[in-house]
ZAMARGU-4260 file (C-alpha; in steps of 0.2 Angstrom, whole numbers, plus 5000, padded with zeros to 4 digits):
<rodrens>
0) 5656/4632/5124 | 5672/4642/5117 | 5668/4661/5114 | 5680/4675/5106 | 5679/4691/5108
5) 5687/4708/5099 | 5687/4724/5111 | 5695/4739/5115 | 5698/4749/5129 | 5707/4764/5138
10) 5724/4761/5143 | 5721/4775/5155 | 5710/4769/5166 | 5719/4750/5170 | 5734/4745/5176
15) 5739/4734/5159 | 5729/4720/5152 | 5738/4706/5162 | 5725/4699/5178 | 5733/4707/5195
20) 5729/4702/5215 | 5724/4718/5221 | 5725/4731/5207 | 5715/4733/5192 | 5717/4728/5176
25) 5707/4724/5158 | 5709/4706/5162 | 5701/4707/5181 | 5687/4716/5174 | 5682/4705/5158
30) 5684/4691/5170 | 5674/4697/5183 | 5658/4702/5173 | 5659/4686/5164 | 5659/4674/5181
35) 5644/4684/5185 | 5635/4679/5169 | 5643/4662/5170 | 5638/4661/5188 | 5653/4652/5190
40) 5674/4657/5187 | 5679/4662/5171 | 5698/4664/5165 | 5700/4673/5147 | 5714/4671/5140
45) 5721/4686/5127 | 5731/4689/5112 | 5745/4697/5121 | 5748/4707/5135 | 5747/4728/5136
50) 5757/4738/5149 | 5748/4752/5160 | 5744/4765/5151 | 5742/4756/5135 | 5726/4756/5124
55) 5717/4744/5111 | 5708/4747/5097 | 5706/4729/5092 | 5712/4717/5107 | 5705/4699/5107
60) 5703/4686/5118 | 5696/4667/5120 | 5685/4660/5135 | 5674/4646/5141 | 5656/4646/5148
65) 5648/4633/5155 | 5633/4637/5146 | 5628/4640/5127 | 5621/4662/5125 | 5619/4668/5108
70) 5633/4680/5104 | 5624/4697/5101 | 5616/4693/5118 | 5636/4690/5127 | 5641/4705/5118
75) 5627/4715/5125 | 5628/4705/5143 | 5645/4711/5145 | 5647/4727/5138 | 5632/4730/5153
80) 5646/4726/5165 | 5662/4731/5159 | 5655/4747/5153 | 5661/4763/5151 | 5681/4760/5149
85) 5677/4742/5140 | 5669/4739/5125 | 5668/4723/5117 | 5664/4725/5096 | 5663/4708/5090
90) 5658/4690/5100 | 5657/4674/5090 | 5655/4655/5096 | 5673/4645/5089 | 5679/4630/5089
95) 5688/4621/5105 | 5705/4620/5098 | 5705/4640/5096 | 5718/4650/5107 | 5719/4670/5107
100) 5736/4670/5107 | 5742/4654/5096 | 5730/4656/5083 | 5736/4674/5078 | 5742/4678/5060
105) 5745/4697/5061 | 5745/4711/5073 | 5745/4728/5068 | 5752/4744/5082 | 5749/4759/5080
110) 5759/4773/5088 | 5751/4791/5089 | 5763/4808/5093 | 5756/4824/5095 | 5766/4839/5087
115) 5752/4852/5091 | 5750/4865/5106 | 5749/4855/5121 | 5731/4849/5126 | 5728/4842/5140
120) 5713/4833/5136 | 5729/4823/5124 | 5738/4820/5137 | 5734/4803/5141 | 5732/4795/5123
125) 5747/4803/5114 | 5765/4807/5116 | 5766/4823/5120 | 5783/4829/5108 | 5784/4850/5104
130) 5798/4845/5093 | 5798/4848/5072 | 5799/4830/5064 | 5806/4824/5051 | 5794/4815/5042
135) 5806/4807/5031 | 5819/4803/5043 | 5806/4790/5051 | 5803/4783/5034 | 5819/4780/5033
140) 5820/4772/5050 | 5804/4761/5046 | 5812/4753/5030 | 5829/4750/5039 | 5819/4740/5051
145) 5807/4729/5041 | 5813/4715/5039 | 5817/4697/5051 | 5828/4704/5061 | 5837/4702/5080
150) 5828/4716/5091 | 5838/4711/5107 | 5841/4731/5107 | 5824/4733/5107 | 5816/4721/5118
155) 5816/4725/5137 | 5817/4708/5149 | 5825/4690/5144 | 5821/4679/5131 | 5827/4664/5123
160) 5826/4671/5106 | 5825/4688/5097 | 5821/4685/5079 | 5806/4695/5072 | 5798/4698/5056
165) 5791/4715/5055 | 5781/4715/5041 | 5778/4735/5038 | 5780/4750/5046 | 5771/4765/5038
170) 5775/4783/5044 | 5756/4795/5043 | 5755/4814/5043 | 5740/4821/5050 | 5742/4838/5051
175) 5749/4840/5070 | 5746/4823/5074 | 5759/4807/5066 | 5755/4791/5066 | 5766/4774/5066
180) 5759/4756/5061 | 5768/4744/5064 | 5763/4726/5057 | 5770/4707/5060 | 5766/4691/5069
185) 5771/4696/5086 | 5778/4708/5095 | 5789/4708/5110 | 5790/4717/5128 | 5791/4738/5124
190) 5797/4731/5108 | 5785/4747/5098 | 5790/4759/5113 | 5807/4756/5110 | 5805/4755/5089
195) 5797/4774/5091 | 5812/4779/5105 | 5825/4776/5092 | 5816/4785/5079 | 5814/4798/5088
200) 5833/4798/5095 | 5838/4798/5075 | 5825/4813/5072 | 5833/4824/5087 | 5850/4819/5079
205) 5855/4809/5095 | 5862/4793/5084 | 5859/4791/5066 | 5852/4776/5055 | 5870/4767/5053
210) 5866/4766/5070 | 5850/4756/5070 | 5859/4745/5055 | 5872/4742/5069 | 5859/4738/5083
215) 5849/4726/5071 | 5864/4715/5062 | 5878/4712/5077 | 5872/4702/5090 | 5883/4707/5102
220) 5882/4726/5099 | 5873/4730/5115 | 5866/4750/5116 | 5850/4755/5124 | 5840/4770/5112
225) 5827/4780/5121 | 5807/4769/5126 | 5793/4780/5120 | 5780/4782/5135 | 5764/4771/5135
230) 5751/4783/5131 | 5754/4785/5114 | 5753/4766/5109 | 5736/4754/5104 | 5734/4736/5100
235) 5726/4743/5083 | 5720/4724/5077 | 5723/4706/5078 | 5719/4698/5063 | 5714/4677/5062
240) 5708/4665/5049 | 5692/4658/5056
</rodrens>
């Protein structure tokens, strides 16, 4: 029997979704606590991947029991285990042909910077910048960069291909605190990280926007912008059509 589930979890406290020999991670726990209640191995098999330090809001992920559980009775099952740096929201039964990763439509990122006094009870879930920002510079960034596009300058690690629709990107003030969404089919390795770094490069006047236009249309223009650390970023939602 084929079950999904949606969950989040705190970056802070793993080292990245992906399954790891000796260290831990979202994916060695989830896995663990479900070959208990299976009795038997369990492999899940996620949306995408997160680095260390990254959190979810909305991560989801597919697996196999060899036995048929109610849902609300999974959900409460795990959460038992995995509890308290887990937390699985939603669990539902699907069909066999479902996959986590292949089946997705839309994710959405969301990127949190912290403008305020330092606090170090922050410190682990946002970028910590002391820097004025200019909302409207990023505004401007965003809509330079949604779009299908080449984001090899943005992309850390080799791929066959680069292309990418980003669907939207919307810049939100909340007092100290600014947010960036980003929305599209996929993304790729530090791909948000590195989004944010240029941003905030164009903010700090380190490069301007004819920059980015430069980074996004020539192909063979190859410059490196600033990565924005880990902490600040979450796997905000993965949306299906079930």
């Amino acid at each position: 029997m084929r079950y999904f589930i949606r969950f989040s979890y705190d970056g802070s406290h793993f080292n990245g979704f992906q399954r790891l020999k000796k260290e831990r991670s979202v994916q060695n726990t989830l896995e663990d606590a479900l070959s208990i209640i299976n009795k038997k191995s369990v492999e899940i098999k996620g949306a995408g991947r997160t680095d260390v330090g990254v959190h979810a809001n909305g991560q989801c992920a597919h697996f196999d029991l060899d036995m048929e559980i109610e849902p609300d009775r999974l959900k409460i099952a795990i959460n038992s285990i995995v509890h308290p740096y887990i937390h699985i929201g939603e669990c539902r039964k699907v069909s066999d042909d479902f996959h986590a990763r292949f089946s997705v439509k839309r994710k959405k990122y969301v990127y949190k910077i912290w403008c305020g006094e330092y606090d170090p009870r922050k410190f682990d879930y946002y970028l910590m910048y002391p820097k004025e920002i200019d909302v409207n510079k990023l505004k401007k960034c965003a809509s330079v960069l949604i779009g299908k596009h080449d984001f090899h300058n943005f992309v850390s690690g080799e791929r066959d291909n680069y292309d990418m629709e980003i669907e939207d990107i919307e810049v939100i003030e909340k007092g100290m605190e600014i947010d960036i969404v980003f929305t599209g089919k996929s993304f790729y390795r530090y791909m948000v990280r590195n989004l944010v770094g240029g941003m905030l490069d164009v903010n700090e006047g380190k490069c301007d926007i004819l920059l980015l236009q430069k980074m996004l249309n020539n192909k063979d223009f190859d410059y490196q912008l600033s990565c924005a650390t880990a902490k600040g970023l979450y796997l905000e939602g993965v949306y299906y059509e079930f």
